[in-house]
Backbone as ProteinMPNN parsed JSONL, in Angstrom:
{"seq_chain_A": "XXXXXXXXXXXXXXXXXXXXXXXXXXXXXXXXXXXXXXXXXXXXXXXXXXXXXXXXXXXXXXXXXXXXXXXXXXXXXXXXXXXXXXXXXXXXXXXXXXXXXXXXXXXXXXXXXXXX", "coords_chain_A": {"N_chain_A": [[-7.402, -27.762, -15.847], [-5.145, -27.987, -18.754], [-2.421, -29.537, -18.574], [-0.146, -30.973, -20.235], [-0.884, -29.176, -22.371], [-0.043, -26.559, -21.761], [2.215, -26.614, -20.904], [3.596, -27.349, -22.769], [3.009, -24.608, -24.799], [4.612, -23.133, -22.862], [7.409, -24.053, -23.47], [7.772, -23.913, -26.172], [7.085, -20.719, -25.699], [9.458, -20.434, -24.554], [11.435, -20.264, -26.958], [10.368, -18.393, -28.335], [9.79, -16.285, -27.356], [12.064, -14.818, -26.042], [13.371, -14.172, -28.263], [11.515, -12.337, -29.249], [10.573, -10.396, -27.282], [12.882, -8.21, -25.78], [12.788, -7.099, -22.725], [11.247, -9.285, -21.335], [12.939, -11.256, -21.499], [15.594, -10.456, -20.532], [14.734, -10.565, -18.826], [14.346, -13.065, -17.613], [16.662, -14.452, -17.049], [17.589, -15.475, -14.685], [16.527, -16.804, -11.595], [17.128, -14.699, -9.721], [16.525, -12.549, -11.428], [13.587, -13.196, -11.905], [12.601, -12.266, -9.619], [12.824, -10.675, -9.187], [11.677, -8.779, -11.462], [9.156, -9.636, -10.786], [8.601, -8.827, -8.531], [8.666, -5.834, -9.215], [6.474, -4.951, -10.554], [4.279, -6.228, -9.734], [4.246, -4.897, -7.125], [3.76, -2.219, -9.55], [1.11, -3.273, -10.722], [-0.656, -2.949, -8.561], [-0.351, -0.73, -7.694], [1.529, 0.675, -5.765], [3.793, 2.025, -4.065], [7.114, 0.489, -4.711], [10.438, 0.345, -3.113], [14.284, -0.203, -3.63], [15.109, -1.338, -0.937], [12.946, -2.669, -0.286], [12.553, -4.713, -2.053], [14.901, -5.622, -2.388], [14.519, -7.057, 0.919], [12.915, -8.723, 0.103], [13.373, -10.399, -1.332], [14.645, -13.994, -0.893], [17.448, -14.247, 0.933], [19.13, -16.795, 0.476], [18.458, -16.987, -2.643], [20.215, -14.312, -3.444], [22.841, -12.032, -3.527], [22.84, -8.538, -1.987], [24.504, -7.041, -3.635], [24.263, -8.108, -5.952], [21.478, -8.207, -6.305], [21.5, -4.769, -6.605], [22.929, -4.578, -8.879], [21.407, -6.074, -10.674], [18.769, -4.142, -10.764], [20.766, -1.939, -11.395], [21.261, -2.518, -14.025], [18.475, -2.842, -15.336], [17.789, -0.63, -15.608], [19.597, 0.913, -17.008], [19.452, -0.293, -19.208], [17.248, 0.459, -19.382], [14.515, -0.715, -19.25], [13.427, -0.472, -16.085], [12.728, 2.385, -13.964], [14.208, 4.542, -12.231], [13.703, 6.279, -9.379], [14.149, 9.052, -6.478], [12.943, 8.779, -3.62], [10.439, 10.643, -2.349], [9.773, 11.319, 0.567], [11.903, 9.951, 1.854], [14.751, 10.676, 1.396], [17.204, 9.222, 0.966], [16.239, 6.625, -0.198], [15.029, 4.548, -2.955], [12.394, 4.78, -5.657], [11.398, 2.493, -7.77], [10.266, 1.405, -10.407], [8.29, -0.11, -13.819], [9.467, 0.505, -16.657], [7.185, 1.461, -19.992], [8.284, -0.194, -21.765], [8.739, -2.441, -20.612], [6.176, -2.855, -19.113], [4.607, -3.156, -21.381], [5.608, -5.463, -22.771], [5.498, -7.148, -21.451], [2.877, -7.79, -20.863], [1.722, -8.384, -23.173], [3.202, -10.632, -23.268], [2.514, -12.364, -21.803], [0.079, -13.194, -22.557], [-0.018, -16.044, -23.497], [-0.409, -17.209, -21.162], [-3.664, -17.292, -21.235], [-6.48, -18.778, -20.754], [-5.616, -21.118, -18.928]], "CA_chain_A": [[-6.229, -27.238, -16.539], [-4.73, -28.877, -19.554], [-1.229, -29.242, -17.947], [0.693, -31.196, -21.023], [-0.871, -27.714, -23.336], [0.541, -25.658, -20.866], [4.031, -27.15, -20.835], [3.878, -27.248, -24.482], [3.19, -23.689, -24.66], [5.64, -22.635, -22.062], [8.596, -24.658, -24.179], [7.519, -22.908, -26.95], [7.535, -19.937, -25.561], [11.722, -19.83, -24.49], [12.462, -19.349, -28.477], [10.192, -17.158, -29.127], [9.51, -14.915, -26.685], [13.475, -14.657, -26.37], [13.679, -13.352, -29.668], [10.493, -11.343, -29.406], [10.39, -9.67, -26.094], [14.095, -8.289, -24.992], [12.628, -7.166, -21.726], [10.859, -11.216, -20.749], [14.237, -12.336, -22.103], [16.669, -9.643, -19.954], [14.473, -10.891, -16.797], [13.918, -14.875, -17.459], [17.555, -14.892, -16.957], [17.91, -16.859, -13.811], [15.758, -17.062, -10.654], [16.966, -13.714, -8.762], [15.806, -11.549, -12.349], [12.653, -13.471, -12.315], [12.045, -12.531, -8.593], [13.205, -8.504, -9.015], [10.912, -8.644, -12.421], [8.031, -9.807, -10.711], [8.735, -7.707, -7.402], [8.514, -4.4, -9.49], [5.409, -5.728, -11.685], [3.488, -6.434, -8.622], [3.949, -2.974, -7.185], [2.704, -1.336, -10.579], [-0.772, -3.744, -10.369], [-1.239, -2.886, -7.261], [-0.504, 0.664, -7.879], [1.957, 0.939, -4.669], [5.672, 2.11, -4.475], [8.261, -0.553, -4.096], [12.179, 0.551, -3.177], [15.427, -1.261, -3.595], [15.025, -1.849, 0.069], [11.798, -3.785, -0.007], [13.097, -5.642, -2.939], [16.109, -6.584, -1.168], [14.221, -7.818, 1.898], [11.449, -9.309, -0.16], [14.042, -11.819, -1.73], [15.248, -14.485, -0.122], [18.632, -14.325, 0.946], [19.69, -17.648, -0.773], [18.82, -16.408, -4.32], [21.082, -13.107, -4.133], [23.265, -10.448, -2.297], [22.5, -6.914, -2.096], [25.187, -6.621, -4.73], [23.663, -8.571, -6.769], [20.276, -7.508, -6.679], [21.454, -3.822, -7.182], [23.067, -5.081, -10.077], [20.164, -6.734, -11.684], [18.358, -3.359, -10.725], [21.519, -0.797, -12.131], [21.402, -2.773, -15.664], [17.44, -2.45, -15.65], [17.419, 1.11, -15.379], [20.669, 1.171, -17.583], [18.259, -0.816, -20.603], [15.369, 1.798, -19.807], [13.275, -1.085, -18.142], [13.25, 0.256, -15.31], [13.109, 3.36, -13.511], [14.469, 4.89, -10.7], [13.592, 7.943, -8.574], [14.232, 9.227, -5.149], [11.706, 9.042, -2.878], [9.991, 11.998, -2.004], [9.367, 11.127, 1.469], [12.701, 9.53, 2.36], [15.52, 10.766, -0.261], [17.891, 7.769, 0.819], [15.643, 5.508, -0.802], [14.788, 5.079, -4.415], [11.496, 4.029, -6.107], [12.083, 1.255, -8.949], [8.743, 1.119, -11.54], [8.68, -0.402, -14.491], [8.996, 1.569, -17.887], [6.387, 1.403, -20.771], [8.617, -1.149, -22.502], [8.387, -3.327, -19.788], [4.826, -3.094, -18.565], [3.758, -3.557, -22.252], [5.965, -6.636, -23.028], [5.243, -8.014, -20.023], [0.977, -7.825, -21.236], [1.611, -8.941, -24.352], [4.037, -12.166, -23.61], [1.348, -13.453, -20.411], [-0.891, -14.09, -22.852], [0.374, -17.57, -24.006], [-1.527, -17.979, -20.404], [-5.146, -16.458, -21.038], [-7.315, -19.749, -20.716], [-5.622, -21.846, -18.141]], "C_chain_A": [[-5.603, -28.373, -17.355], [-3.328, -28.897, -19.119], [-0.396, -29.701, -19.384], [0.07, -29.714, -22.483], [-0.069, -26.906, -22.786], [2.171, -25.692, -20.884], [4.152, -26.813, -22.424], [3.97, -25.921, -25.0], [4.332, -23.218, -24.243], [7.147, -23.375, -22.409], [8.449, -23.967, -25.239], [7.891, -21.648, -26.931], [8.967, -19.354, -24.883], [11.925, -19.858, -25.747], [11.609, -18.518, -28.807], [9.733, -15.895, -28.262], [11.279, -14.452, -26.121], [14.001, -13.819, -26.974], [12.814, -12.379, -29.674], [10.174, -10.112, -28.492], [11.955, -9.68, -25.548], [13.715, -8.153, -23.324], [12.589, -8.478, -20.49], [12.31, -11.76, -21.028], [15.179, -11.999, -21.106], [16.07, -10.899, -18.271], [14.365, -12.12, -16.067], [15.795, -14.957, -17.283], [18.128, -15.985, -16.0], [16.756, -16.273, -12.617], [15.725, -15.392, -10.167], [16.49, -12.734, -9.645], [14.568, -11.712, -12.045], [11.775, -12.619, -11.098], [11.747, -10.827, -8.27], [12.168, -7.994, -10.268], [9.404, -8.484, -12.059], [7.322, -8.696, -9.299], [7.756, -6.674, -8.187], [7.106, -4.338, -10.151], [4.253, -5.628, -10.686], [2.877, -5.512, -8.026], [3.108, -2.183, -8.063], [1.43, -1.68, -10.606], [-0.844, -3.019, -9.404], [-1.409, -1.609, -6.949], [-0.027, 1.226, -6.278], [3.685, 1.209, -5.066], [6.086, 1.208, -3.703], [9.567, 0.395, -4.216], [12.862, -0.439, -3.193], [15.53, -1.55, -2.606], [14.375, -3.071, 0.113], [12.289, -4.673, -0.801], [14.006, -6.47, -1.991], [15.66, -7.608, -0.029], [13.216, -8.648, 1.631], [12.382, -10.563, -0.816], [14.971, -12.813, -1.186], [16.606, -14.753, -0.055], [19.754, -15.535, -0.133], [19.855, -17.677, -1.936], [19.81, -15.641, -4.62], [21.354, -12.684, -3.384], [22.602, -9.348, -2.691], [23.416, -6.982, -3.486], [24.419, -7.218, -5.765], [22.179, -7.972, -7.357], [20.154, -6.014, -7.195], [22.401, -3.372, -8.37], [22.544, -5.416, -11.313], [19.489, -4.847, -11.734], [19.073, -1.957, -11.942], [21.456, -1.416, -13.549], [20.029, -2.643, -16.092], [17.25, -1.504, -15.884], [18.376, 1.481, -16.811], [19.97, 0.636, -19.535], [17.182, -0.29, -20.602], [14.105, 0.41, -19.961], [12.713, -1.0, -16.826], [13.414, 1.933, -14.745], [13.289, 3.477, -12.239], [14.362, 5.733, -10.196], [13.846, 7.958, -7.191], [13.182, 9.529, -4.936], [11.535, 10.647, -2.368], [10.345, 12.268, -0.547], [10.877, 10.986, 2.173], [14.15, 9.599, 0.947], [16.759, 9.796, -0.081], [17.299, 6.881, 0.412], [15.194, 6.01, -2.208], [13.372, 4.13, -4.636], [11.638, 3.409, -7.165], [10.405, 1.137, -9.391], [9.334, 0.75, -12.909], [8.357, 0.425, -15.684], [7.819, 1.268, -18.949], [6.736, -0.097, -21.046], [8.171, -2.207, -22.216], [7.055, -4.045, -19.359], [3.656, -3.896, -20.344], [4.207, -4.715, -23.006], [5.534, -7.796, -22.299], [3.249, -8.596, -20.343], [0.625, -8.987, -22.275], [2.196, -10.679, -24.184], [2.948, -13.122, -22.293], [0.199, -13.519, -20.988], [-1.133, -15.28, -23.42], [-0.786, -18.205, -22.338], [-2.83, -17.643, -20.247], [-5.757, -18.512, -21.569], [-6.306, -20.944, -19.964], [-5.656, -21.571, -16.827]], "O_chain_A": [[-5.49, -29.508, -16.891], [-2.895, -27.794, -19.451], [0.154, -28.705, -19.853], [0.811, -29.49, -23.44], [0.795, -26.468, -23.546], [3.017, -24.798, -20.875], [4.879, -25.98, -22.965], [4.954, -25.761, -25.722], [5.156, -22.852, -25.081], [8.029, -23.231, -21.562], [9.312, -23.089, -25.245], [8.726, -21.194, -27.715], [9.375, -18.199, -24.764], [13.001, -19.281, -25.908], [11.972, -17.724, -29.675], [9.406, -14.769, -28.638], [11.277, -13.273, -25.767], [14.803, -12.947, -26.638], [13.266, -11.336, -30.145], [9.641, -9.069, -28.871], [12.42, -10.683, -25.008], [14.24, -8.979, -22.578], [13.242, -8.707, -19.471], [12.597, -12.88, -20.606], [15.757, -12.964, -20.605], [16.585, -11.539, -17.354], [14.309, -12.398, -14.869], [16.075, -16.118, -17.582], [18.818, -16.969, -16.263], [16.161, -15.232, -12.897], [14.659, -14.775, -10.169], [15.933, -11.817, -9.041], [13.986, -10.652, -11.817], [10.607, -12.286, -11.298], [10.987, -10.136, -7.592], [11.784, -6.829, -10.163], [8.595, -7.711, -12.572], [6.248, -8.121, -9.123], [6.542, -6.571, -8.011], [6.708, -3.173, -10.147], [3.307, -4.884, -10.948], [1.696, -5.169, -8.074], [2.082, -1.595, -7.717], [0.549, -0.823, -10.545], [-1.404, -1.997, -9.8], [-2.281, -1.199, -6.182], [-0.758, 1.95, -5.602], [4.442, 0.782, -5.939], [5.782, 0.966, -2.535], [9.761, 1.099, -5.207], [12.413, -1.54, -2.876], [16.334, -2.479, -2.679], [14.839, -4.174, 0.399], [12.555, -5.709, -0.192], [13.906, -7.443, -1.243], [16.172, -8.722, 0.083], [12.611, -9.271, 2.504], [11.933, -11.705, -0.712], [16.134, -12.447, -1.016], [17.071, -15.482, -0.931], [20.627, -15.331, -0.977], [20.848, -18.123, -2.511], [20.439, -15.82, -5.662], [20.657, -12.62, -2.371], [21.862, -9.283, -3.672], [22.731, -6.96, -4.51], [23.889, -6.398, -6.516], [21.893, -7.476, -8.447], [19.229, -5.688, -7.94], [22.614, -2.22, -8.747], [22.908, -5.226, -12.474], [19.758, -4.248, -12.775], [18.495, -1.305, -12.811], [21.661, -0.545, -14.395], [19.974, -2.313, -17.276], [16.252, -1.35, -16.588], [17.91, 2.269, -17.633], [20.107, 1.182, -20.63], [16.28, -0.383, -21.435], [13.064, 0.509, -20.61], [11.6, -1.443, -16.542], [14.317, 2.61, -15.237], [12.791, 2.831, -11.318], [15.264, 6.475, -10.584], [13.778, 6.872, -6.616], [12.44, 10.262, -5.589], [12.373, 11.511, -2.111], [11.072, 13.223, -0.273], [11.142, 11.827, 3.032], [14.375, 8.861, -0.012], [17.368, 9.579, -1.129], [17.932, 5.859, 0.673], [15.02, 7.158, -2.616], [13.177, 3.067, -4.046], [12.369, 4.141, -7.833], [9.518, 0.786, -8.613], [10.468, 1.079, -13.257], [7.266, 0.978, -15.825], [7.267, 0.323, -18.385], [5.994, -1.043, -20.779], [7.473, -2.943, -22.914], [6.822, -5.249, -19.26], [2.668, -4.624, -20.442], [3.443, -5.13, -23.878], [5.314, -8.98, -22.552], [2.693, -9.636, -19.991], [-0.168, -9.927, -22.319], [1.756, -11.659, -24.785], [2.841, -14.337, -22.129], [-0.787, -13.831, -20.32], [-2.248, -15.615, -23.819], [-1.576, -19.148, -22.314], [-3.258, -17.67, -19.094], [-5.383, -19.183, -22.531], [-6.274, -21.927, -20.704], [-5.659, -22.488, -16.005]]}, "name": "protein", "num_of_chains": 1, "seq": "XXXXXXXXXXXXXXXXXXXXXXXXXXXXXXXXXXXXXXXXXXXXXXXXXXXXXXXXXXXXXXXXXXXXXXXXXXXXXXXXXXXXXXXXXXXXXXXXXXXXXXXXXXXXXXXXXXXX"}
């Protein structure tokens, strides 16, 4: 791995994927976006439902409260990068997937890393 390309890249890419991608931009905001971004992301590969539960318990307390996290979550949904549904199974819980916007910004801006 070329590590000083890599860096160079990834400096690069905070102005322009900023400007280019609102979604990468909404979610690079600070640590507990990055962690609820990658949560929901993860889920869709994997082709499994995540809830605002699992989220919650999947991030470590020190990054964020509950408030917080269903904060980050209510303004995702609220910018139509996320969605939210009630579970089928359990209708106190909600399922959180990510919308088109998302899944296809998200494709497009991870390829600054295709060859390292």
């Amino acid at each position: 791995m070329d590590h000083l390309k890599l860096l160079e890249n990834l400096e690069n890419d905070l102005d322009i994927s900023n400007s280019k991608y609102q979604t990468v931009k909404f979610f690079r905001k600070d640590i507990t976006n990055v962690w609820v971004w990658f949560i929901v992301l993860i889920s869709y590969y994997k082709k499994t439902n995540v809830t605002s539960e699992i989220i919650l318990n999947t991030i470590p307390k020190e990054y964020a409260s509950r408030v917080t996290i269903f904060k980050i979550l209510d303004d995702a949904v609220k910018k139509k990068y996320f969605n939210k549904e009630i579970d089928i199974n359990d209708k106190r819980k909600f399922i959180i997937s990510p919308t088109n916007i998302t899944i296809e910004e998200f494709e497009k801006w991870s390829l600054i890393f295709k060859g390292f």
